[in-house]
Gaussian input, Z-matrix of N, CA and C with variables (Angstrom, degrees):
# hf/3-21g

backbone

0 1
 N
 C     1     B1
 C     2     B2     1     A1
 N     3     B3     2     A2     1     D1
 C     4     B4     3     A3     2     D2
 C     5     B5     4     A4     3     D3
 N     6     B6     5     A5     4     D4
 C     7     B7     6     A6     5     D5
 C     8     B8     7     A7     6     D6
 N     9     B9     8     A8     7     D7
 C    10    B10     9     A9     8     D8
 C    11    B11    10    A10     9     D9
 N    12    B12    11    A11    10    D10
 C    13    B13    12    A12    11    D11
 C    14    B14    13    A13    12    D12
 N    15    B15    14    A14    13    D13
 C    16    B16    15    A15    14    D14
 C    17    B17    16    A16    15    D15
 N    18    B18    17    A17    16    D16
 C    19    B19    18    A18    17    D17
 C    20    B20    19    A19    18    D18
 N    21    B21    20    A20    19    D19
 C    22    B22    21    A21    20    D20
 C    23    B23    22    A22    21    D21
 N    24    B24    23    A23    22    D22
 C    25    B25    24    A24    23    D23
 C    26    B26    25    A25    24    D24
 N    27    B27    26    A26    25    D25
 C    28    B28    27    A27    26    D26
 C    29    B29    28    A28    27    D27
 N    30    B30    29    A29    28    D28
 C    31    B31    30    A30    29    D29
 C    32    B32    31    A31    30    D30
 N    33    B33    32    A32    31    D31
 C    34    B34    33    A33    32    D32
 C    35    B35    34    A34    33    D33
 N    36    B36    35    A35    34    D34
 C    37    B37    36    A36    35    D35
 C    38    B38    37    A37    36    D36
 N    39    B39    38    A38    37    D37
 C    40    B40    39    A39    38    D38
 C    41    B41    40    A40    39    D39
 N    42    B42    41    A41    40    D40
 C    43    B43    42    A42    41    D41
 C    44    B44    43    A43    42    D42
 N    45    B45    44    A44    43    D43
 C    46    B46    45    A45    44    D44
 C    47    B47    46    A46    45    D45
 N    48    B48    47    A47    46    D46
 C    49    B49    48    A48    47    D47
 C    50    B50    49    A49    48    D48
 N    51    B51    50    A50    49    D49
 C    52    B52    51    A51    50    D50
 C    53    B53    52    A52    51    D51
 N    54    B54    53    A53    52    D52
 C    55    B55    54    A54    53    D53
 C    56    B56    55    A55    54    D54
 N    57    B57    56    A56    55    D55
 C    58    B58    57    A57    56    D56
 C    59    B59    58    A58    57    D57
 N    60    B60    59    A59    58    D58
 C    61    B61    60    A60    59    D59
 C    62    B62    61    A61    60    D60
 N    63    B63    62    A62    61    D61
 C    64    B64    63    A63    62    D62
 C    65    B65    64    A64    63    D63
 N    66    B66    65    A65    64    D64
 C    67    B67    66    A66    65    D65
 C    68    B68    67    A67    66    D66
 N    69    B69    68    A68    67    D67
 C    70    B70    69    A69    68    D68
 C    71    B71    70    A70    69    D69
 N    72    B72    71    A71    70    D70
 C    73    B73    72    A72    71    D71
 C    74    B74    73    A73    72    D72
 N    75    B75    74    A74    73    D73
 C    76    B76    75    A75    74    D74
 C    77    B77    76    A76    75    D75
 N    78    B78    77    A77    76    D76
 C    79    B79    78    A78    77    D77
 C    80    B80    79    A79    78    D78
 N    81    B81    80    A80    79    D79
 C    82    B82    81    A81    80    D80
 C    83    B83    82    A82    81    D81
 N    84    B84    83    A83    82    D82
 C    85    B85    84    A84    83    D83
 C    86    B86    85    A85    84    D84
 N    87    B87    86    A86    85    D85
 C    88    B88    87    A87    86    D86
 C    89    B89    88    A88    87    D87
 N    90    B90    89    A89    88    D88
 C    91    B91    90    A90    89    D89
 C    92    B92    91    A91    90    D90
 N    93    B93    92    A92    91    D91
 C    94    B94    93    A93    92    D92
 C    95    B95    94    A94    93    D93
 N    96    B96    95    A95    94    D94
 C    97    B97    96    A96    95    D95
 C    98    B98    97    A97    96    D96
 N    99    B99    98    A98    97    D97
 C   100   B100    99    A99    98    D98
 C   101   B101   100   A100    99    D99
 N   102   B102   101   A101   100   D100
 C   103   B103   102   A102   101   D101
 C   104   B104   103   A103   102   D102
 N   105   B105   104   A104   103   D103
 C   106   B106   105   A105   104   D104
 C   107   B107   106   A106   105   D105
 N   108   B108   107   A107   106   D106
 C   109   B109   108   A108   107   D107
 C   110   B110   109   A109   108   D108
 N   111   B111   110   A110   109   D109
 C   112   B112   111   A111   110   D110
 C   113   B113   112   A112   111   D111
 N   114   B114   113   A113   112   D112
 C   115   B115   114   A114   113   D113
 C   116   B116   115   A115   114   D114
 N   117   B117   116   A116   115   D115
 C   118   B118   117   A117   116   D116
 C   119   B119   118   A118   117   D117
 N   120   B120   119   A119   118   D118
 C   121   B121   120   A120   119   D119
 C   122   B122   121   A121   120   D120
 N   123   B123   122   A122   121   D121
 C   124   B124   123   A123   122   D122
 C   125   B125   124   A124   123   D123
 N   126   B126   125   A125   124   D124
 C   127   B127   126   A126   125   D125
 C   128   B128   127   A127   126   D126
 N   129   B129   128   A128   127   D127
 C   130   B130   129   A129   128   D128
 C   131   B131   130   A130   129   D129
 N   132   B132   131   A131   130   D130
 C   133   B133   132   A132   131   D131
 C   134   B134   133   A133   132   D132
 N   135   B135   134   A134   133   D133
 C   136   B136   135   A135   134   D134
 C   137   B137   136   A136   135   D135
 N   138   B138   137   A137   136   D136
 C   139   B139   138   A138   137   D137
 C   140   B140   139   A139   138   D138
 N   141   B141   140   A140   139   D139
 C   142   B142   141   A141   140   D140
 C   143   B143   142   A142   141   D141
 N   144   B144   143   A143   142   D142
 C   145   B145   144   A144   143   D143
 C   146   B146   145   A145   144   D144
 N   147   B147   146   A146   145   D145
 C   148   B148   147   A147   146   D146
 C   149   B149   148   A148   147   D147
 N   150   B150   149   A149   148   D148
 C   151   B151   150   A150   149   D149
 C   152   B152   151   A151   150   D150
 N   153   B153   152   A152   151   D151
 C   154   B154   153   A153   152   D152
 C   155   B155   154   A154   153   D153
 N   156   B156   155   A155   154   D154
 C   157   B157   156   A156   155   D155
 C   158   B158   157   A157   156   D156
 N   159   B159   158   A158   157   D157
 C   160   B160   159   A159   158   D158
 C   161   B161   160   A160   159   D159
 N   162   B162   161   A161   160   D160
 C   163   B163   162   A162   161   D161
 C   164   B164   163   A163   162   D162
 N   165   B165   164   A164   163   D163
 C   166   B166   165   A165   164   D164
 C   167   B167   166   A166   165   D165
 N   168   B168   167   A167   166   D166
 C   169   B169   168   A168   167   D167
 C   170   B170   169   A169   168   D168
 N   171   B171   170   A170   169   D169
 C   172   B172   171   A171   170   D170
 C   173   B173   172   A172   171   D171
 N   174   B174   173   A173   172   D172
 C   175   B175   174   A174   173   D173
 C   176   B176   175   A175   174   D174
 N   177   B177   176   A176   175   D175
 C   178   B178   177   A177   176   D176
 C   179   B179   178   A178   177   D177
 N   180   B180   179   A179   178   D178
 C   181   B181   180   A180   179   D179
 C   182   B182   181   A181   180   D180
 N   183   B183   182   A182   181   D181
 C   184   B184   183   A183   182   D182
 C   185   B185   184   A184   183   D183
 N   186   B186   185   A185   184   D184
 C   187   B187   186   A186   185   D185
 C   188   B188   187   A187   186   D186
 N   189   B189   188   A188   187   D187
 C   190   B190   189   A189   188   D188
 C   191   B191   190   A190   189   D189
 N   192   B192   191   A191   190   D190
 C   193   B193   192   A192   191   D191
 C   194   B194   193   A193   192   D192
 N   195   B195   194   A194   193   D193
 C   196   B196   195   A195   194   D194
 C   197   B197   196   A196   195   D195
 N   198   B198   197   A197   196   D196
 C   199   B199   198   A198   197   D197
 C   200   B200   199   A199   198   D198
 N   201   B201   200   A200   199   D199
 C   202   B202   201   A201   200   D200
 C   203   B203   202   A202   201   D201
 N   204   B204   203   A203   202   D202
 C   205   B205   204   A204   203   D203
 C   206   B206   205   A205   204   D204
 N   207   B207   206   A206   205   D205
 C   208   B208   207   A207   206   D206
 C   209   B209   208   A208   207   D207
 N   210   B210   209   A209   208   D208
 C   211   B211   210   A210   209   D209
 C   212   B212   211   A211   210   D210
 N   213   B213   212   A212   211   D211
 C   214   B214   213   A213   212   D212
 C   215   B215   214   A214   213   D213
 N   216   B216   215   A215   214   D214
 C   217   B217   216   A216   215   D215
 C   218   B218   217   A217   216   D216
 N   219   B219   218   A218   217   D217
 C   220   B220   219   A219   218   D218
 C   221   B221   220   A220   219   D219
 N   222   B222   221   A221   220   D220
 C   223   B223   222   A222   221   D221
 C   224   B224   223   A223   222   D222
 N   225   B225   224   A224   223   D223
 C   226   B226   225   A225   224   D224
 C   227   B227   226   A226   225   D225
 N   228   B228   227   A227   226   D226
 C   229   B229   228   A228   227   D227
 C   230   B230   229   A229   228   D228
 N   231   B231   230   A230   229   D229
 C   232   B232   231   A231   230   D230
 C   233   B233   232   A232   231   D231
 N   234   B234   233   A233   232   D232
 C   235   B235   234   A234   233   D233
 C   236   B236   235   A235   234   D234
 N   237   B237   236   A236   235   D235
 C   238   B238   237   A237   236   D236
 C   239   B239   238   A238   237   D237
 N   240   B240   239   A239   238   D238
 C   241   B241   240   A240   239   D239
 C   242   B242   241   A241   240   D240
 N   243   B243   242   A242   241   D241
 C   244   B244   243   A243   242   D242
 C   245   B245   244   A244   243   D243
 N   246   B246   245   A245   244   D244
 C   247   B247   246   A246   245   D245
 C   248   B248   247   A247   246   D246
 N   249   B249   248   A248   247   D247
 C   250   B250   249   A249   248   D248
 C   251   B251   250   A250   249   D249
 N   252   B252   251   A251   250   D250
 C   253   B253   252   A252   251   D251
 C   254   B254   253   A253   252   D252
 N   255   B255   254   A254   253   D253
 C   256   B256   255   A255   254   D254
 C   257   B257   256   A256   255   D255
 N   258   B258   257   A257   256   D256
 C   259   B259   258   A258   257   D257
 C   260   B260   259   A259   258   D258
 N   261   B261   260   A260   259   D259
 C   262   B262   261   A261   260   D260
 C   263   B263   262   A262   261   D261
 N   264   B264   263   A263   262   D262
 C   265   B265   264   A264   263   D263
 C   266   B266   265   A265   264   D264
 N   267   B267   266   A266   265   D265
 C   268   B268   267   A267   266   D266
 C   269   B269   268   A268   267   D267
 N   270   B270   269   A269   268   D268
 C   271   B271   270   A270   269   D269
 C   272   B272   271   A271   270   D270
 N   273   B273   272   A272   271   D271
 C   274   B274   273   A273   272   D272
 C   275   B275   274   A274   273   D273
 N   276   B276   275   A275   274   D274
 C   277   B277   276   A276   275   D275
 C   278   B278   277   A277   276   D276
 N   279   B279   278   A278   277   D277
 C   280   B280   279   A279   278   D278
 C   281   B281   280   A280   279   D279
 N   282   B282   281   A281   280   D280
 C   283   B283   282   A282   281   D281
 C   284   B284   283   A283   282   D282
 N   285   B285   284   A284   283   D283
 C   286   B286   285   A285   284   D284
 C   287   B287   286   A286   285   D285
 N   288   B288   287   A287   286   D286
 C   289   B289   288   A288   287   D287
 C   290   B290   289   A289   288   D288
 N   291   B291   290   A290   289   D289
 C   292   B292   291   A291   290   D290
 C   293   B293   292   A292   291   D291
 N   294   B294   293   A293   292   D292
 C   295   B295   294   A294   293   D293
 C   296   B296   295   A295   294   D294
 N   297   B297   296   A296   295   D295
 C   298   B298   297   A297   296   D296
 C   299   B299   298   A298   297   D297
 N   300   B300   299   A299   298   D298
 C   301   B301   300   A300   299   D299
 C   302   B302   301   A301   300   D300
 N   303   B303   302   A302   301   D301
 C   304   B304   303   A303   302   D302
 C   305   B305   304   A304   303   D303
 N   306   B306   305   A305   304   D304
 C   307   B307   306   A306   305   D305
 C   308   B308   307   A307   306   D306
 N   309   B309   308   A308   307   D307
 C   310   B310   309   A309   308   D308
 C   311   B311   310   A310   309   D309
 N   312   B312   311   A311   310   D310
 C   313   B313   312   A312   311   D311
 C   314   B314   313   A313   312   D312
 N   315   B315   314   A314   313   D313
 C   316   B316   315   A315   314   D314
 C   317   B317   316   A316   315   D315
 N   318   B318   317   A317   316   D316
 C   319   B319   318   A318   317   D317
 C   320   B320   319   A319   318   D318

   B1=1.4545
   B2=1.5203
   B3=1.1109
   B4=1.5128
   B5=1.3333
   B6=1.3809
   B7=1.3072
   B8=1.2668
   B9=1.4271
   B10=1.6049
   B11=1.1417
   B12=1.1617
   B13=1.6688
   B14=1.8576
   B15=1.2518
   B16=1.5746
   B17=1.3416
   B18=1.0794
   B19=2.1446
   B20=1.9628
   B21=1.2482
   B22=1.4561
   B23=1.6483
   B24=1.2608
   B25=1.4086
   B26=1.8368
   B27=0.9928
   B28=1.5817
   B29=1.7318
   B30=1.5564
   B31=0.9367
   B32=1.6559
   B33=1.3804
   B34=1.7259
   B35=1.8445
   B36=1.2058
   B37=1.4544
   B38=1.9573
   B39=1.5037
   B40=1.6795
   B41=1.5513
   B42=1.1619
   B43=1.7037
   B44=1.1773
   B45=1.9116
   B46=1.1384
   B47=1.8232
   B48=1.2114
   B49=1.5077
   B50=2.0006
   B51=1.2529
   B52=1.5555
   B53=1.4129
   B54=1.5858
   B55=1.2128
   B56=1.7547
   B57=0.8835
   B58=1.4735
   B59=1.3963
   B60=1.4899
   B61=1.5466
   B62=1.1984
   B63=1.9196
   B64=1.6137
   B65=1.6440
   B66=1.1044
   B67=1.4837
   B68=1.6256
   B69=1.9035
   B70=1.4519
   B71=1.2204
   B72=1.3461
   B73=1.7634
   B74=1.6752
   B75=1.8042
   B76=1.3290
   B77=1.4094
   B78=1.5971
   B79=1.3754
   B80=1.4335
   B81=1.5806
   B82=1.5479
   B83=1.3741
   B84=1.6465
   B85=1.1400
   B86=1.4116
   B87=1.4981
   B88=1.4435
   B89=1.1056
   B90=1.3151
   B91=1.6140
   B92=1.6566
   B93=1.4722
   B94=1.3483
   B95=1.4079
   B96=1.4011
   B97=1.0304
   B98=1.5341
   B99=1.1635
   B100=1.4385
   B101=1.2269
   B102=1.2902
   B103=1.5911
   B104=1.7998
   B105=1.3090
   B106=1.3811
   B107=1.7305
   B108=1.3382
   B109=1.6443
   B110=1.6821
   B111=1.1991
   B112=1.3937
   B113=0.9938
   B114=1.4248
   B115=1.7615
   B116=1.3516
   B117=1.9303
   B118=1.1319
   B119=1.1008
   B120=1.7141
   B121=1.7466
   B122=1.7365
   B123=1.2528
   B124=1.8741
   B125=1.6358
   B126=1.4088
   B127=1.3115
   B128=1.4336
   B129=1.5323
   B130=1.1531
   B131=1.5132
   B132=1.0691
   B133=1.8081
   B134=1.9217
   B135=1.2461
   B136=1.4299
   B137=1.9045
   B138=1.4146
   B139=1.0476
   B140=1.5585
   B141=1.4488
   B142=1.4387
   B143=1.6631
   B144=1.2399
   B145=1.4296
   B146=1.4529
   B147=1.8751
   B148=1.4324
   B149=1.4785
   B150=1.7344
   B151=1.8494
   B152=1.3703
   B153=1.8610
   B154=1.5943
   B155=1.2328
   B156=1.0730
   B157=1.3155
   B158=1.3890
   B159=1.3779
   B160=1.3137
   B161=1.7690
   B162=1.5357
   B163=1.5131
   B164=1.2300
   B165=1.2067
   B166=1.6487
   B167=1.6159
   B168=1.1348
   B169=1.8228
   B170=1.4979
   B171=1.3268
   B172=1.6021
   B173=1.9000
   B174=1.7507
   B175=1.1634
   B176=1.7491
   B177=1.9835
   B178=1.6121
   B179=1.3299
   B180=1.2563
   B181=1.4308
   B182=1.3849
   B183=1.8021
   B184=1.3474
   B185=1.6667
   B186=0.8533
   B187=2.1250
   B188=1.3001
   B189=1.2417
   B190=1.8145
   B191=1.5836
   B192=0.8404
   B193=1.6967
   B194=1.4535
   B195=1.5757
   B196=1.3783
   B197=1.7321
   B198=0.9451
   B199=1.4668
   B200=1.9573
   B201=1.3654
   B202=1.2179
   B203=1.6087
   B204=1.7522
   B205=1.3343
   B206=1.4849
   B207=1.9495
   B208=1.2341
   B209=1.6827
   B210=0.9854
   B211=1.4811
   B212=1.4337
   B213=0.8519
   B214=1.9884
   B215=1.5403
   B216=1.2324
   B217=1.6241
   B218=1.4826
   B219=1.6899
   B220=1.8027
   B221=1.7721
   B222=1.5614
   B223=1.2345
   B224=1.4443
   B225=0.9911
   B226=1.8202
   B227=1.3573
   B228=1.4800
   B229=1.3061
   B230=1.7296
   B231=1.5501
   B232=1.5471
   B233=1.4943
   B234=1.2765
   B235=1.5820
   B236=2.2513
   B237=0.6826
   B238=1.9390
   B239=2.2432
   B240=1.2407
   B241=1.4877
   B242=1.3480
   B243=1.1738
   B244=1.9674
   B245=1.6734
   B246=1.2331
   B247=1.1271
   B248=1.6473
   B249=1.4246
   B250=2.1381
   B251=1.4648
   B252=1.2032
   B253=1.8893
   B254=1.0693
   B255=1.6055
   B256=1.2147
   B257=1.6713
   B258=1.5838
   B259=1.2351
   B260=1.4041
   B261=1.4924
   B262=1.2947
   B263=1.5796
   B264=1.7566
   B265=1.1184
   B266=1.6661
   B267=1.5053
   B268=0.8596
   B269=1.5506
   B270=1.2735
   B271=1.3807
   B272=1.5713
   B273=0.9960
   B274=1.4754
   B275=2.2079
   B276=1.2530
   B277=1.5315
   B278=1.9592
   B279=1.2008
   B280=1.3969
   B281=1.4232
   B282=1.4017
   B283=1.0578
   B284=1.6449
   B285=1.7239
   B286=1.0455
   B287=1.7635
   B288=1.3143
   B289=1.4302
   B290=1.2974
   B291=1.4666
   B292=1.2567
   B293=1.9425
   B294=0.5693
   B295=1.2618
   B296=1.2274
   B297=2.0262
   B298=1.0240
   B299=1.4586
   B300=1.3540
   B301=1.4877
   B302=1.3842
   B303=1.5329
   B304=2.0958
   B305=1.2420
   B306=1.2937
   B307=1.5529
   B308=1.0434
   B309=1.5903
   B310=1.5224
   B311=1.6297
   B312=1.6815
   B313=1.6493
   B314=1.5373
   B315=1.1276
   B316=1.5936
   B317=1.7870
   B318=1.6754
   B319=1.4151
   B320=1.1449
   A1=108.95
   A2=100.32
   A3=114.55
   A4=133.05
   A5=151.81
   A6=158.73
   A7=121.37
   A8=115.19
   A9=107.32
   A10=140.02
   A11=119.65
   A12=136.23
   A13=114.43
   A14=107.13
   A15=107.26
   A16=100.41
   A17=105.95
   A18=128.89
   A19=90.97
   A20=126.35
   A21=107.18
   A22=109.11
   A23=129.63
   A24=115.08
   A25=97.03
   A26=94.21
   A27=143.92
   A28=111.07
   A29=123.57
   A30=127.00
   A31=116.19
   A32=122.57
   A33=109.90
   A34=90.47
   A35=130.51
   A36=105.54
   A37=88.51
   A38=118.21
   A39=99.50
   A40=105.39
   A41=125.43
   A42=117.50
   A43=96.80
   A44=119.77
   A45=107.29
   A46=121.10
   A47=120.97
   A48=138.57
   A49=91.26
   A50=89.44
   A51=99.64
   A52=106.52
   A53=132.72
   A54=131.65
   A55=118.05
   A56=112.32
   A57=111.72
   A58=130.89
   A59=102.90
   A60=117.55
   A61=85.90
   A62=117.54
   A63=109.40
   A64=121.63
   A65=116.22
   A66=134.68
   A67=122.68
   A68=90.83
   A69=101.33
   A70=111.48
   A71=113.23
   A72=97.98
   A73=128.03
   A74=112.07
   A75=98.29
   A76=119.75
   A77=129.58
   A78=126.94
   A79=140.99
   A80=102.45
   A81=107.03
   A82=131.45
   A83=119.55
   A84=132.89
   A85=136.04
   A86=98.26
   A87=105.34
   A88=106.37
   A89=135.34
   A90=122.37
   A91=108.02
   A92=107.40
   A93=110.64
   A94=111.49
   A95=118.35
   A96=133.33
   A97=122.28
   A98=102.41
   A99=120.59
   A100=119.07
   A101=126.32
   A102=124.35
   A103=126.85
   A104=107.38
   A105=98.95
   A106=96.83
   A107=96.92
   A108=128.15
   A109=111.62
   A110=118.63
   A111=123.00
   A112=114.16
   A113=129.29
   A114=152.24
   A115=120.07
   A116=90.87
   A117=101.72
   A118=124.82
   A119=113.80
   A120=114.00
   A121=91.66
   A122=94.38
   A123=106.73
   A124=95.56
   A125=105.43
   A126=126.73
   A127=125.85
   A128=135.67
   A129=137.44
   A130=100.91
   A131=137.22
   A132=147.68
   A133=101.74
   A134=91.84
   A135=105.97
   A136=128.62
   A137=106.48
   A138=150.65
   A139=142.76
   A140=112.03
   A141=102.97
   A142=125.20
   A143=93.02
   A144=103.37
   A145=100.88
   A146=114.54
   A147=130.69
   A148=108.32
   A149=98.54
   A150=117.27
   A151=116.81
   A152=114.43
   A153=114.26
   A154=108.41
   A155=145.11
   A156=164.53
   A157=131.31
   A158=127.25
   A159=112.40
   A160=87.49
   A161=100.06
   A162=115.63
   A163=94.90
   A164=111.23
   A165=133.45
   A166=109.91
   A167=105.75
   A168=98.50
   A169=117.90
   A170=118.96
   A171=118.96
   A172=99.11
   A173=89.14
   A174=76.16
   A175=102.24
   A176=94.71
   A177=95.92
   A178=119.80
   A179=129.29
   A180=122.15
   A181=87.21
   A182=117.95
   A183=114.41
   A184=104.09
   A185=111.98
   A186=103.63
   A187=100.56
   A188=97.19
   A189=121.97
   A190=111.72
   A191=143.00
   A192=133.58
   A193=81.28
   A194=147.72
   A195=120.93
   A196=107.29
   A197=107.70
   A198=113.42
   A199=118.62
   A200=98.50
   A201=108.32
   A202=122.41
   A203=103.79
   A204=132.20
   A205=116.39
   A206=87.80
   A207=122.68
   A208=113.38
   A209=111.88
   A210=105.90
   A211=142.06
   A212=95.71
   A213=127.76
   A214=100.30
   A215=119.13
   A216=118.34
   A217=125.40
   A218=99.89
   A219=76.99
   A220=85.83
   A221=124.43
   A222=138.46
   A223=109.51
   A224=110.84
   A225=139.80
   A226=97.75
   A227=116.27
   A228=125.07
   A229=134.12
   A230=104.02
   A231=115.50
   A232=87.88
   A233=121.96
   A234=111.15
   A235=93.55
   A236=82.67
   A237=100.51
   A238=77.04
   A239=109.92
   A240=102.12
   A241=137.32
   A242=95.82
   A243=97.34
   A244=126.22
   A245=134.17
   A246=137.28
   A247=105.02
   A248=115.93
   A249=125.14
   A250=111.34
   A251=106.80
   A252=93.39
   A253=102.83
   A254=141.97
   A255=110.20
   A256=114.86
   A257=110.48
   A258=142.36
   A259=98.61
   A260=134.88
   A261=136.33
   A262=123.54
   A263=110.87
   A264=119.75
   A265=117.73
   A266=119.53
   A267=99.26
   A268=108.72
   A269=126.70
   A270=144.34
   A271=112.07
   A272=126.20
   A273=117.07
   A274=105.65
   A275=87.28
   A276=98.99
   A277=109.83
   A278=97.59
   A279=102.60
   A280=123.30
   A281=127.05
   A282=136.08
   A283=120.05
   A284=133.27
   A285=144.78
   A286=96.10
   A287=115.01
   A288=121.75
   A289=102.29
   A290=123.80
   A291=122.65
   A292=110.89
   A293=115.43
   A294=113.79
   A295=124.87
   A296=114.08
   A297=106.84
   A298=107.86
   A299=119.98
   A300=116.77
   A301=106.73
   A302=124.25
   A303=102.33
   A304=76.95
   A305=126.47
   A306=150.09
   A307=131.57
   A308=139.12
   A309=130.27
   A310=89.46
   A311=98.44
   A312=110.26
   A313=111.95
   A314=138.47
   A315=133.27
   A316=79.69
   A317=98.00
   A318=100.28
   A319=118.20
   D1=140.12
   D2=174.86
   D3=-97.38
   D4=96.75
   D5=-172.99
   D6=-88.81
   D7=103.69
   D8=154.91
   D9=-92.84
   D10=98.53
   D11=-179.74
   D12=-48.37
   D13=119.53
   D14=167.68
   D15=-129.29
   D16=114.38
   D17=-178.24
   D18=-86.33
   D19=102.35
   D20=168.81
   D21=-114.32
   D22=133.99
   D23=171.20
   D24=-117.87
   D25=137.27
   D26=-172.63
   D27=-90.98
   D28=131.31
   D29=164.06
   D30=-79.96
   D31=131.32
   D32=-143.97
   D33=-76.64
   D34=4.20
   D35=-160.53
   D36=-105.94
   D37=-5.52
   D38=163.29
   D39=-103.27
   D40=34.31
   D41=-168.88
   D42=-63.76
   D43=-75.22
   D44=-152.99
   D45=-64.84
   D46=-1.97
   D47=-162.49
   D48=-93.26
   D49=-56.27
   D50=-174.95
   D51=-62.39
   D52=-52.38
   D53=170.96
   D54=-47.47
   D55=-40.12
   D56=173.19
   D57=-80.70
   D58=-12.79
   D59=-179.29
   D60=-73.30
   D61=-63.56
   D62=-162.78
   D63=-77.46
   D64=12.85
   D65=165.33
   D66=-72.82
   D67=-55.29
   D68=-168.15
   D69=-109.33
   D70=-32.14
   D71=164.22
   D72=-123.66
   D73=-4.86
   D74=170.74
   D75=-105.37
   D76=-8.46
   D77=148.88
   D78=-66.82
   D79=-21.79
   D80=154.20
   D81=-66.60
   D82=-36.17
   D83=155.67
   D84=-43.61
   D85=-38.71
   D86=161.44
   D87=-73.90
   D88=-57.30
   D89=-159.62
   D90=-82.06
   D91=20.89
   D92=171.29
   D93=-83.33
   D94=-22.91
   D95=-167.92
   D96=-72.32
   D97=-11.22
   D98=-171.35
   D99=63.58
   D100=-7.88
   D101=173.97
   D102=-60.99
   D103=-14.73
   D104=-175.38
   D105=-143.42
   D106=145.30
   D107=174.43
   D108=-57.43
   D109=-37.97
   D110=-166.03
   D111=174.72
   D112=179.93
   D113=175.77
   D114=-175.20
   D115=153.14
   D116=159.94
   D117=-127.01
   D118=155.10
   D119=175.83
   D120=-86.48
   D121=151.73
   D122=154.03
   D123=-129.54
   D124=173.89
   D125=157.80
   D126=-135.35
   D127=102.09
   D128=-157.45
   D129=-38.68
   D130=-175.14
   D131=-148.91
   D132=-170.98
   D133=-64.03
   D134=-173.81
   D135=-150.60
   D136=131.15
   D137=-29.96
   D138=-22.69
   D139=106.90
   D140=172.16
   D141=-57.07
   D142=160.89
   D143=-153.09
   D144=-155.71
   D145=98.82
   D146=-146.49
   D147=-102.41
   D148=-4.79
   D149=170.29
   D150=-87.84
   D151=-23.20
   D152=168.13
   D153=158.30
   D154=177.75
   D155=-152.48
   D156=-104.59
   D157=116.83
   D158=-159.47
   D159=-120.30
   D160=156.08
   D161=-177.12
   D162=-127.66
   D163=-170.25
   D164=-174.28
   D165=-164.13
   D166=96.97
   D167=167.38
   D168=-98.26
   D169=138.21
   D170=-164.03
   D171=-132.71
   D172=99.44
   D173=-177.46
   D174=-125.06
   D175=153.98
   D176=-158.63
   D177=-115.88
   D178=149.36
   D179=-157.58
   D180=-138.36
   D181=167.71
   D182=176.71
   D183=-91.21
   D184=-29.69
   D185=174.52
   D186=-147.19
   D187=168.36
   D188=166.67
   D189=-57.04
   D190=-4.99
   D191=-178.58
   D192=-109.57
   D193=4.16
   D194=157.81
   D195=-97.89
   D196=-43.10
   D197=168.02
   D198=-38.35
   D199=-51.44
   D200=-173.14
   D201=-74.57
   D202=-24.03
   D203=144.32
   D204=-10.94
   D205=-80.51
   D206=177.42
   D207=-52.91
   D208=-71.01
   D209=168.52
   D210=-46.80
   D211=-4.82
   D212=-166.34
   D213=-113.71
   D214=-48.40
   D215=-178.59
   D216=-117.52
   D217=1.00
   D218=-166.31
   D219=-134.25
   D220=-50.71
   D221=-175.33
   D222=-13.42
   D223=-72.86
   D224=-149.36
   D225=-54.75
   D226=-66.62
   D227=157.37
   D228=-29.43
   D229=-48.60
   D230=-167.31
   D231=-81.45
   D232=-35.04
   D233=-154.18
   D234=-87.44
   D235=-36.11
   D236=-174.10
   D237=-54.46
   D238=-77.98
   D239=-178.79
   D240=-32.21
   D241=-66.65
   D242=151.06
   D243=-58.10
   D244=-30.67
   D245=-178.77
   D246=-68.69
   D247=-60.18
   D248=145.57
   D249=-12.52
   D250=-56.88
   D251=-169.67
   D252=-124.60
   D253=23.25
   D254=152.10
   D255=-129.09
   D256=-8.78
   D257=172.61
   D258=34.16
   D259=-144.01
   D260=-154.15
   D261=-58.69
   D262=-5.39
   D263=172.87
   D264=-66.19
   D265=-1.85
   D266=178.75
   D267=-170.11
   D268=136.41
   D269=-141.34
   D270=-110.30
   D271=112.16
   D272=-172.73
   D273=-122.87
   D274=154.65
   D275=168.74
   D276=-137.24
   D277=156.22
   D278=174.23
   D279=-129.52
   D280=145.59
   D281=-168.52
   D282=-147.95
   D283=144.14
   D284=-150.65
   D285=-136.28
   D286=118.22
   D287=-169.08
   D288=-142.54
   D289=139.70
   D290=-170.98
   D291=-117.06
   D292=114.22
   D293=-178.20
   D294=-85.24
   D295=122.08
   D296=-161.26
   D297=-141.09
   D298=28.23
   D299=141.14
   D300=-169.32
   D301=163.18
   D302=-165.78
   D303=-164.89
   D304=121.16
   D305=145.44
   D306=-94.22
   D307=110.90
   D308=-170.31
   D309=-116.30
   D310=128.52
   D311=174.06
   D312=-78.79
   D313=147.95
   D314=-164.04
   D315=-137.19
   D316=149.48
   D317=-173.81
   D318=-155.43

């Protein structure tokens, strides 16, 4: 399985505006795309961080020729959209992680 990591930190005074944008209209968009199986949001915890808020979206595809899909047809666009309305408020990095073994303990 394939994971694409988006690290975004956020200026804390658009969080809750920004959280709902990427809830209600820029994570559906991606998974409109058909390239990926699912996701998750996180929200960093620790280290605090009193300049703004960092998230993590982990989203998963079954191989790299869907990912690359994605990057090739849909990216450019989604990221150009968010960059429009929230521009320097907020800082993103990207990352490609492959996942290669996942155990959940039941108890």
């Amino acid at each position: 399985m394939i994971i694409y990591n988006v690290t975004v930190k956020i200026d804390t005074k658009i969080e809750r505006d920004w959280l709902e944008w990427m809830q209600n209209i820029h994570i559906p968009k991606v998974m409109e795309s058909g390239c990926f199986t699912g996701y998750d949001i996180m929200r960093l915890r620790y280290p605090k961080d009193d300049e703004g808020r960092t998230f993590a979206f982990q989203y998963y595809c079954t191989d790299m020729e869907q990912l690359e899909k994605y990057h090739r047809d849909y990216a450019v666009e989604l990221q150009r959209a968010h960059a429009e309305k929230y521009g320097s408020q907020v800082a993103a990095f990207r990352t490609i992680l492959e996942r290669l073994d996942k155990k959940e303990v039941t108890g």
